[in-house]
N, C-alpha and C positions, 0 to 999 in steps of 0.2 A: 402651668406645670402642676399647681395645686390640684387644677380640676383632673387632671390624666391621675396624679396617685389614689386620688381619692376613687375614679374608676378601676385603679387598677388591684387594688385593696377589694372594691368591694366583690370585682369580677374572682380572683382569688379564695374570698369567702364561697362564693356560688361553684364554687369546687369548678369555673371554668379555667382555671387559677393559668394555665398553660397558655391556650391561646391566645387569651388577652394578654397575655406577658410576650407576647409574638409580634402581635400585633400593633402594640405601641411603642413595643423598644426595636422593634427588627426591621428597619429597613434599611435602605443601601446602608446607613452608618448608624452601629448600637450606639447608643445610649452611655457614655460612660458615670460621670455625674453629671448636676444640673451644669445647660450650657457650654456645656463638653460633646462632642461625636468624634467617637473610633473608626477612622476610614479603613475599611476593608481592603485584601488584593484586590489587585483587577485578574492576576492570571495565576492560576495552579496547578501545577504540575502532580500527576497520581501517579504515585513507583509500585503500581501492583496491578492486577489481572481481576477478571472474573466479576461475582459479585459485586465484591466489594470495591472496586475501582467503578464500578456502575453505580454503585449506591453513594459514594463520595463524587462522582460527576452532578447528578441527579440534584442533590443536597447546593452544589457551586452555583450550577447554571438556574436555578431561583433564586439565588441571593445576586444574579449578571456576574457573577464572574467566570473567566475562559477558564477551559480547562484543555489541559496535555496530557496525551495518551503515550505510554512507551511499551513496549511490544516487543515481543521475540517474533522468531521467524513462525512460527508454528500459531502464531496468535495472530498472523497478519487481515484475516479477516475476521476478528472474536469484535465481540458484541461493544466492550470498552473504547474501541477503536474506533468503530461505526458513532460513538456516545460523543466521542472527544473533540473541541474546536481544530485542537490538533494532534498530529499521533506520527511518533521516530521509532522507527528500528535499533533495536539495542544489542540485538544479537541473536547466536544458534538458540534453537529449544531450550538446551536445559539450563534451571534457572541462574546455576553457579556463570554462565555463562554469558547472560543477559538480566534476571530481575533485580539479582544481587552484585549488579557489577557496579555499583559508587561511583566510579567516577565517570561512566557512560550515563548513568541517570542525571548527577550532576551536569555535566558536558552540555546535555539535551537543555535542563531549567535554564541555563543559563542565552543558551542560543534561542532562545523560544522567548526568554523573557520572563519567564515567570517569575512570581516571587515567592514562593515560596511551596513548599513541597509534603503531602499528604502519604504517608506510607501504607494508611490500610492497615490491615493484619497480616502475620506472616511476613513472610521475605527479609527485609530490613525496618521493620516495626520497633522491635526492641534492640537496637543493633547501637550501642554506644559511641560508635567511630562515624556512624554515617549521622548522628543526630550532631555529633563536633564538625564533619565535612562540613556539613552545610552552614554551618555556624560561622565558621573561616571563609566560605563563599559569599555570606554575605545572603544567603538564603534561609526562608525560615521555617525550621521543622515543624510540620501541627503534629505535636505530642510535648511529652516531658523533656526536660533538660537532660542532659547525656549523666550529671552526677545519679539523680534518681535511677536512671535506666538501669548505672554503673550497680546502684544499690542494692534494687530488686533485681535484675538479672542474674546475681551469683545468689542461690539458694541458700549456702550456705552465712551467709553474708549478710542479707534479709533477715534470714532467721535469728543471729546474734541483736541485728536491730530491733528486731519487733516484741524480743524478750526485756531489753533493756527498755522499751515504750508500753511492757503490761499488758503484750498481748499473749496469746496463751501460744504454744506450740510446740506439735508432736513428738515425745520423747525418742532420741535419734543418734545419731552419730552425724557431725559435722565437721571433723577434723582434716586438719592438714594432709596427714600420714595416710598415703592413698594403697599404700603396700595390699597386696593379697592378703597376707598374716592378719593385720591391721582390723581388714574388713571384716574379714572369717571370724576374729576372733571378737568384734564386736556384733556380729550377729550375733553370733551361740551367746555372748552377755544376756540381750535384752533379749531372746526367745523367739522363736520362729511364729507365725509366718513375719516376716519385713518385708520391706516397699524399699529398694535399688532406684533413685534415679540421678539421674543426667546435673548434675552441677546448675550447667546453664540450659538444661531442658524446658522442655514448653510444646501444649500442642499432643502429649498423650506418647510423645518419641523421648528416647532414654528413658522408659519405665519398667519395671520387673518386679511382681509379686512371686517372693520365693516362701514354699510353705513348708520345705523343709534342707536340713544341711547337707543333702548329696546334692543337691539341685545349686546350691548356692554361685560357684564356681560357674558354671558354664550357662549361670544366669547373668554372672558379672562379666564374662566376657563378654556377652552379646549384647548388655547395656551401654558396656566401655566402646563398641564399635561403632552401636548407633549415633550411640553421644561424639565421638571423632569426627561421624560424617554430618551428621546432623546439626552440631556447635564448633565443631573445630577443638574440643574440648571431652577430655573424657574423663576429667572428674566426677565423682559421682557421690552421693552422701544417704546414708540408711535411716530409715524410719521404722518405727515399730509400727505394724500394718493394725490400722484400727478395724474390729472387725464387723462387718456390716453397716460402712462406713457413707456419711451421705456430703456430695459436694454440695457446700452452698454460699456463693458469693454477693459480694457487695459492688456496686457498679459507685464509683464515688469521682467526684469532678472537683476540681482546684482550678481559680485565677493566677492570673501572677498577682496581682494584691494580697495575696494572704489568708483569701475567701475560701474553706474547705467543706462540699455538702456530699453526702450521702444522697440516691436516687434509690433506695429500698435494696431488697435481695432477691435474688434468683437462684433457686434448684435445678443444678445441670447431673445429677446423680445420675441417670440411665447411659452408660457410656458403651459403646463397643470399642475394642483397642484400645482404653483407657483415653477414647474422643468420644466428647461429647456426639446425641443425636436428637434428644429431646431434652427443652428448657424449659421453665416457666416462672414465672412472675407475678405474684411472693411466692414463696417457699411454702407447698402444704403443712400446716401439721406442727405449726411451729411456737412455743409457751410465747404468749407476748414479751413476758422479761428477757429473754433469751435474742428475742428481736434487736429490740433497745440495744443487746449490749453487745452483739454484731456489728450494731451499724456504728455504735460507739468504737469500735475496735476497730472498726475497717477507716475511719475516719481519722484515728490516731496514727493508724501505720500510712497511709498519706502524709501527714501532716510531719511524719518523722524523717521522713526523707525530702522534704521540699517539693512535694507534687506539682506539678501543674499540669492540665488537658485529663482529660477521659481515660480511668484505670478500673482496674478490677482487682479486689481481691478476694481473694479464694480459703476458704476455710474448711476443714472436715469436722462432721459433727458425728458424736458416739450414737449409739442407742438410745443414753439419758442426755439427748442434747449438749452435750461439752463440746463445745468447740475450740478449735486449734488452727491458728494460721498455716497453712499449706503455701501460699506464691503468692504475689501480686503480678498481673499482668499491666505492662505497661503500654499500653495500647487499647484501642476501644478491642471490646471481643466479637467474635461474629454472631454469638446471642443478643448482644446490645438490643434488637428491636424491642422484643417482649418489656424489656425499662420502658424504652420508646412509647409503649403501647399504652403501660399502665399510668405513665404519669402528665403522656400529649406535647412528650418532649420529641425534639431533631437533636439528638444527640453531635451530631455531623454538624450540625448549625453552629454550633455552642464552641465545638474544638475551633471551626475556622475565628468566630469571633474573638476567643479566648486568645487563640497564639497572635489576633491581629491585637491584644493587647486591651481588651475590653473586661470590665468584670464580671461576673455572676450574674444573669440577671431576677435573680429570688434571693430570700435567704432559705434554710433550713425548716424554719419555721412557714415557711409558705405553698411549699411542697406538701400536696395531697395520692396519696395510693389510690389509683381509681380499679377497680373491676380485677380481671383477669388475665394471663396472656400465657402462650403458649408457641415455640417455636419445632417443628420438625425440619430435619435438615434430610432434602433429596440427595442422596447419592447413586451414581452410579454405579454399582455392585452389588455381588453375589449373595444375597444373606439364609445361606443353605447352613444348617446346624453341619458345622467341621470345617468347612470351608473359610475359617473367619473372616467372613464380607469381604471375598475379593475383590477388587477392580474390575467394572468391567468397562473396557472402554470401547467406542466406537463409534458409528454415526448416530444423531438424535432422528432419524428417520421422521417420526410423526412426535408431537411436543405439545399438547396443549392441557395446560396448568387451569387450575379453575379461579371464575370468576374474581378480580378482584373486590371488594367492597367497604369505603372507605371508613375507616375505625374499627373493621368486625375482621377483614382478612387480608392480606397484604403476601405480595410475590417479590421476594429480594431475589434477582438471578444476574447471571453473565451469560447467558446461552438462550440460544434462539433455535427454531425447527431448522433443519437441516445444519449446525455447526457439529463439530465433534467435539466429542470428551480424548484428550487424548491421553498417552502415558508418561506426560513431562510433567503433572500439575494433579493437583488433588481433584478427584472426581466429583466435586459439587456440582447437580445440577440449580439446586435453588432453596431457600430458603421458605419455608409455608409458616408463616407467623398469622395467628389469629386472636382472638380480643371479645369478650364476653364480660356480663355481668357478676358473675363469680364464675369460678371453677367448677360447674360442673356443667354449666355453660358452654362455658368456653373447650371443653373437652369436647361435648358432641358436634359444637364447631368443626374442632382438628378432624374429628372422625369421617366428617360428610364430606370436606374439604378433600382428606385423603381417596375417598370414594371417585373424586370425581376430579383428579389426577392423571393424564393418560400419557404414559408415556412408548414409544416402542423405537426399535433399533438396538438396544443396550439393558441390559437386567437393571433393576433397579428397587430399593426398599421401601418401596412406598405401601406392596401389600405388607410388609414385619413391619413396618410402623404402624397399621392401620391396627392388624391383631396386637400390639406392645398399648399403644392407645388407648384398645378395647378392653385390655385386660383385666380382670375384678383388682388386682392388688394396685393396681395404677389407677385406676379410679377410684380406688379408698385415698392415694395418695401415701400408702407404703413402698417408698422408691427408696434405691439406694444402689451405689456401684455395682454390684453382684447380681442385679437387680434382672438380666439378661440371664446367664447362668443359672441362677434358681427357678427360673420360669423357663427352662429351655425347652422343655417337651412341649408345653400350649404354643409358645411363640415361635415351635420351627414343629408344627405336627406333620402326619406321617403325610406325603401326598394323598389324597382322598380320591376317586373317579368323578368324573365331570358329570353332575348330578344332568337328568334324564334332561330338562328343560333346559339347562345348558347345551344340551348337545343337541337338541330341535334348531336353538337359537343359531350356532354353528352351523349345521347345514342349510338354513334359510337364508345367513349370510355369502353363503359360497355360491346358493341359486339366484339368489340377486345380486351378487358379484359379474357370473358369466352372465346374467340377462341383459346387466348394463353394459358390461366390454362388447358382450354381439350389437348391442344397438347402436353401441357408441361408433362402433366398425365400419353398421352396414352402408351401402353405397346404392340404397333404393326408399332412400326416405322420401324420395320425393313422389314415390307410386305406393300410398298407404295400402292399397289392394292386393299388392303385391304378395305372391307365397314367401319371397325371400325376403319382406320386411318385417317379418314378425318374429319370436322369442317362444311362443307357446308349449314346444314342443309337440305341435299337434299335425293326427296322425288321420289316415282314413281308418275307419271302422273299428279303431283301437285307439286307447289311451298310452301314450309315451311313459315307459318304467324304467328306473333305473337304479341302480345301488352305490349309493353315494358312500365312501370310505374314507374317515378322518385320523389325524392321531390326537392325542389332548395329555399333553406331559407324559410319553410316551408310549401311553396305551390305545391300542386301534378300538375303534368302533363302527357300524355298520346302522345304516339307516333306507332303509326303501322309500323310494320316490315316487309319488306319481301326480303326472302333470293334467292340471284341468282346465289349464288358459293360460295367459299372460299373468305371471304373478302370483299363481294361484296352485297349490299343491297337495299333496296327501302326503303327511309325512307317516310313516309305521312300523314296528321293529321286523329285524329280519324273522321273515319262519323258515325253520328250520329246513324244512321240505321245500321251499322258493328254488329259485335257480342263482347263481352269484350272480347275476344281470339285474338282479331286481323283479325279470319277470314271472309268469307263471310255472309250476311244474312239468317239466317233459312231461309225467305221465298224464299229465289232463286235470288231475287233482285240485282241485282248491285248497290254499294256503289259509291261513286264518291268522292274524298277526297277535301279540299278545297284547299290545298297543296302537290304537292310529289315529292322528290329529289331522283337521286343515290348518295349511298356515298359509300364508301370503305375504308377499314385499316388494317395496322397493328400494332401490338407492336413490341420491343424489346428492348433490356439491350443497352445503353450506357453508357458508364464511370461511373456505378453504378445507376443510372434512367434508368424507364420505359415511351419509349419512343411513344407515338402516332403518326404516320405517313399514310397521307390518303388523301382523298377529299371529302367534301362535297357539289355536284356538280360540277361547276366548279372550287371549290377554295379549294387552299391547306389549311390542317390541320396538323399544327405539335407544340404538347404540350409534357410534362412532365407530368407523371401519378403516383399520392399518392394513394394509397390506406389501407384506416384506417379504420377495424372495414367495417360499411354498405357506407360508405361515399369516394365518388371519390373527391379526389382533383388536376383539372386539369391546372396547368399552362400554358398559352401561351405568345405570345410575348406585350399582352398590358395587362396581368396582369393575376390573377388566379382567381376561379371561384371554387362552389364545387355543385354536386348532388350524392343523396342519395338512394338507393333501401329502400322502405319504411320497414319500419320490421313488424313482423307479429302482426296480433292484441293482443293477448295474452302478449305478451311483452312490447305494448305501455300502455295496464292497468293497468300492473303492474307499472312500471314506474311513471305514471299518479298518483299512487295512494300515491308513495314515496315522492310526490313533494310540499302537498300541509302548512299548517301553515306559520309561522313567522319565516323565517330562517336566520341564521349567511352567512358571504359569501361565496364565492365558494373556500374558501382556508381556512385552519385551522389557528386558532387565538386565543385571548388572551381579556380576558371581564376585561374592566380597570375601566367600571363603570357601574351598574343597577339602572336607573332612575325611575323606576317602580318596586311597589309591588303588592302582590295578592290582591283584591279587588280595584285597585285602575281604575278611569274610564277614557278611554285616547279617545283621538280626532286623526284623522287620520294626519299622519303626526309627531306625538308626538314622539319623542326622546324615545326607548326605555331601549335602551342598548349601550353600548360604546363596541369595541373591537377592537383589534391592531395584525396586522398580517399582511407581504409583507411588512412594512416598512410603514407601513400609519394606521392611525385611521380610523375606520367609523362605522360611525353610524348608527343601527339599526333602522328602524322608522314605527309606525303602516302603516297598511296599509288599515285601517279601524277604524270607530268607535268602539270603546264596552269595553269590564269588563276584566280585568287581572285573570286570573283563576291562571293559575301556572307560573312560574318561574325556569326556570330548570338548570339555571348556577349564579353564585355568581364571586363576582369580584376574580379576579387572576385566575380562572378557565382557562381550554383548552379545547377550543372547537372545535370541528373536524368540517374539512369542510361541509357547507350547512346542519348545523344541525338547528333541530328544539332548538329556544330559551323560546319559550315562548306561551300562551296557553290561549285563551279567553272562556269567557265563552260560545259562542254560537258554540266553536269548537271543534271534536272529536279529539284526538289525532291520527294520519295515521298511 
């Protein structure tokens, strides 16, 4: 045992310090002291979805232990399911009805065996009653004891604690007296703008920046609402809103022995919706002393509440670096890898060993920051400036993520090519965490990474994180919450037209599209001689022309064709004098193009993609080819792109004709409130309707002056997506 510390010491010095602490305390049973081992479960039960239930399987079944999958109806084929030794139905979609249902999760560990139960994030992670269930059953939570939960869960409650423990925190309102008067009149004290949130909030839900006192009121009600449905709880407590304010927490782990360390900090500042979207790991930018006394601070407010398992807390720092305790989350968080990355830690590892009652296996002092790290979260939705990153759900059509590479890039997901995203659960597709030598490294890491990205069937952010990425003030490492909003114009610019070689590469995709469907077709492969086994479009004593017509983010464009064999083309702009065929002019005339290239291609099947391989001109072409419905979506190596064969007119009037009124969003949803009735006269912009659907509120709003005619859904209603809500007087119903 001598000789393993003295290896395990020296591997530590050689900054391998992780591994080797893996590798000689981690197998079937840690390490607790000399002559001691901590038997691990054999079986684990995971009470959550997605990712994270993938990434906590993943983590079990290398350490041999089973793992149970529980499932709603809607998730019966999701990726968790496929993962798990075993996997029960808990019930409908929605989550109140199955993730969060306690005693059907319960019910399942117990029938299954397991011993003990893995919450993930979300759902029932920080839920004080279900970490006591299990305790009474005789099963064992991997997190914190239900007192700590009890502690940091009530914000305001926390915050009394971690004042009397010297940690600093944001001057506020945290009192009892929930009155309207109360609030109102503690706002106007401490001075506009303030930060409204959720008592028992978390996750970016019950939050409201008000900047000023007309706004106050009907900011607080819609917090108060959120926070009902969202906690069961619509307490809510005021802060004075720091301005240009940067999150930056502490990832910190406790034994039950008493053993409490710090694992560095992380910058989650760039938020949409006040949720996170890009993290990294250390914090840019930041005075060494100010470090120290972060991790000093975040270590104490653990320690004050009797921490044990994997927690986060969260601090807001000013412009001069001051920081102030904002929450502790009591749960691993979904940035956790980027720690993961920089220090060669399984954070996953550590909670199962920890709750099987094992200690620490470092102290503080043996803990090294290695390199860089960096996480982007895939989602799917809309990230149009106004639109605030709707939802968009639907099927994952075509899905491939790039390369993995172990230590440099890393794929956390719950979803596979052809699953859907639907509208019961938050729209994560995946997590892209990567890992560099320093940060500026590791940034052009995320950036190539993001390039080579493909997803189609459903909108998605992957190009606004590539442009957020790329941006100068992000690469200086000036981030900060607002950080989207002050960079709105660069990070949501105007749509631009599909530059010229864009639009060759489009049409060369759609001629090697139909060359391989006809080939794929024909039914005289076996007479290569044949006239009807060829593609060439080839003609007696004339070359085959034609005018090829695309759209590209809504704009048409026009490209002349002409064929000189198998694969092989003349691409050229239209002239003007041409004929719409593509071919010559009636009057005999010769056309003269202002542009004309050869290009050439083919397709074929790689490792399940359709592959374009070609030239146009002298430059190679080779992309990845979607094909959904009218619409190519073609990826190459600095990103993807889409054009469209226009459809026929008949079809676009119909269309046209389904689209028009005041409609709910593009996802079915749930009206939690109608602020309008029929004759009433609204102003454009006016707060129509409230509805809740994908995990967020949003509000309905005119979109014009005039008169309320009808009314066509009532609160608690369901409203199917993009439906017509409501009905003015100047307008027919479609």
């Amino acid at each position: 045992m001598a000789a393993v510390k003295l290896l395990l010491v020296g591997g530590l010095r050689r900054h391998a310090h992780r591994r080797v602490v893996q590798r000689l305390y981690w197998g079937r049973h840690f390490s607790n002291t000399v002559g001691e081992n901590v038997p691990l479960f054999e079986k684990i039960l995971v009470a959550n979805r997605g990712e994270i239930a993938c990434r906590v399987m993943r983590t079990s079944h290398k350490l041999g232990i089973r793992t149970v999958a529980v499932y709603s109806e809607a998730d019966r084929n999701a990726m968790h399911v496929a993962m798990a030794d075993e996997a029960r139905c808990i019930g409908p979609p929605p989550s109140g009805e199955s993730y969060l249902r306690q005693d059907r999760i319960v019910e399942v560990a117990k029938a299954t065996g397991a011993q003990a139960i893995h919450p993930g994030y979300g759902f029932l992670s920080e839920n004080k009653g279900f970490a006591e269930l299990c305790q009474r059953e005789g099963l064992e939570f991997i997190g914190p004891p239900p007192t700590a939960i009890e502690k940091m869960g009530t914000k305001r409650v926390s915050k009394q604690i971690m004042s009397q423990s010297s940690v600093p925190i944001v001057p506020g309102y945290f009192g009892e007296d929930q009155t309207d008067q109360r609030l109102t009149a503690e706002a106007n004290s401490m001075g506009f703008p303030v930060m409204i949130k959720a008592d028992l909030g978390g996750g970016g839900k019950g939050m409201r920046i008000v900047h000023s006192p007309s706004d106050f009121q009907s900011s607080l009600d819609s917090c108060r609402s959120e926070a009902l449905k969202s906690f069961g709880d619509e307490k809510v407590l005021l802060e004075k809103f720091v301005s240009k304010p940067r999150h930056v927490e502490v990832q910190i782990f406790a034994d039950k022995h008493g053993n409490t360390i710090h694992l560095f900090e992380r910058d989650c500042s760039v938020q949409r919706r006040h949720q996170k979207i890009i993290e990294e790991a250390p914090a840019p930018d930041l005075r060494p002393e100010v470090r120290e006394k972060i991790w000093s601070a975040a270590v104490r407010a653990a320690q004050a509440v009797g921490y044990v398992g994997a927690g986060t807390v969260e601090f807001i720092l000013d412009a001069e670096q001051n920081f102030y305790f904002m929450e502790m989350n009591t749960r691993l968080q979904v940035e956790h890898p980027v720690t993961e990355m920089i220090t060669g830690t399984d954070l996953v590892d550590w909670q199962i060993r920890v709750a099987a009652g094992a200690k620490l296996p470092v102290n503080q002092s043996d803990l090294r920051l290695r390199g860089h790290a960096f996480e982007a979260r895939i989602y799917a939705e809309n990230p149009i400036s106004g639109t605030d990153f709707l939802p968009s759900p639907g099927l994952l059509h075509y899905l491939v993520p790039p390369p993995e590479v172990s230590g440099s890039v890393r794929i956390d997901t719950g979803v596979r090519q052809g699953d859907q995203v639907t509208t019961f659960y938050d729209p994560m597709i995946a997590k892209l965490v990567v890992w560099a030598g320093d940060r500026r490294s590791a940034l052009k890491r995320l950036v190539d990474s993001l390039k080579q990205y493909q997803v189609a069937g459903v909108s998605t952010n992957v190009g606004f994180l590539g442009r957020l990425a790329s941006h100068q003030s992000f690469q200086e490492g000036d981030v900060h919450t607002g950080f989207i909003e002050q960079h709105e114009s660069q990070l949501f610019p105007a749509q631009a037209s599909l530059p010229d070689r864009r639009k060759m590469e489009g049409v060369l995709a759609l001629l090697a599209l139909e060359q391989w469907q006809k080939t794929d077709s024909l039914s005289y492969e076996h007479d290569p001689f044949s006239p009807f086994a060829g593609c060439s479009g080839g003609r007696l004593n004339t070359r085959h022309r034609r005018r090829v017509a695309l759209l590209s983010q809504g704009d048409a464009f026009e490209v002349d064709v002409t064929y000189n064999g198998t694969g092989s083309y003349t691409l050229s702009s239209p002239s003007p004098s041409s004929s719409s065929t593509g071919g010559e002019p009636e009057d005999g005339t010769e056309s003269v193009p202002s542009w004309s290239v050869s290009a050439s291609g083919r397709l074929s099947r790689e490792g399940g993609s359709l592959v374009l391989s070609g030239f146009v001109g002298e430059e190679r072409v080779r992309a990845n080819l979607a094909v959904i419905d009218n619409t190519l979506h073609i990826f190459t190596a600095d990103g993807g792109y889409e054009v469209a064969v226009p459809k026929p007119a008949f079809i676009e009037l119909k269309e046209k004709a389904e689209t028009g009124g005041t409609r709910s969003p593009k996802y079915p949803s749930t009206v939690t409130k109608v602020h309008v009735k029929p004759g009433d006269d609204v102003t454009r912009g006016s707060i129509l309707m409230t509805v809740e659907g994908m995990k967020m509120e949003t509000n309905i709003l005119a979109v014009k002056d005039g008169i309320v005619k009808t009314v066509f859904f009532t609160e608690k209603d369901n409203v199917p997506a993009f439906s017509m809500v409501m009905e003015f007087e100047d307008e027919e119903q479609s």
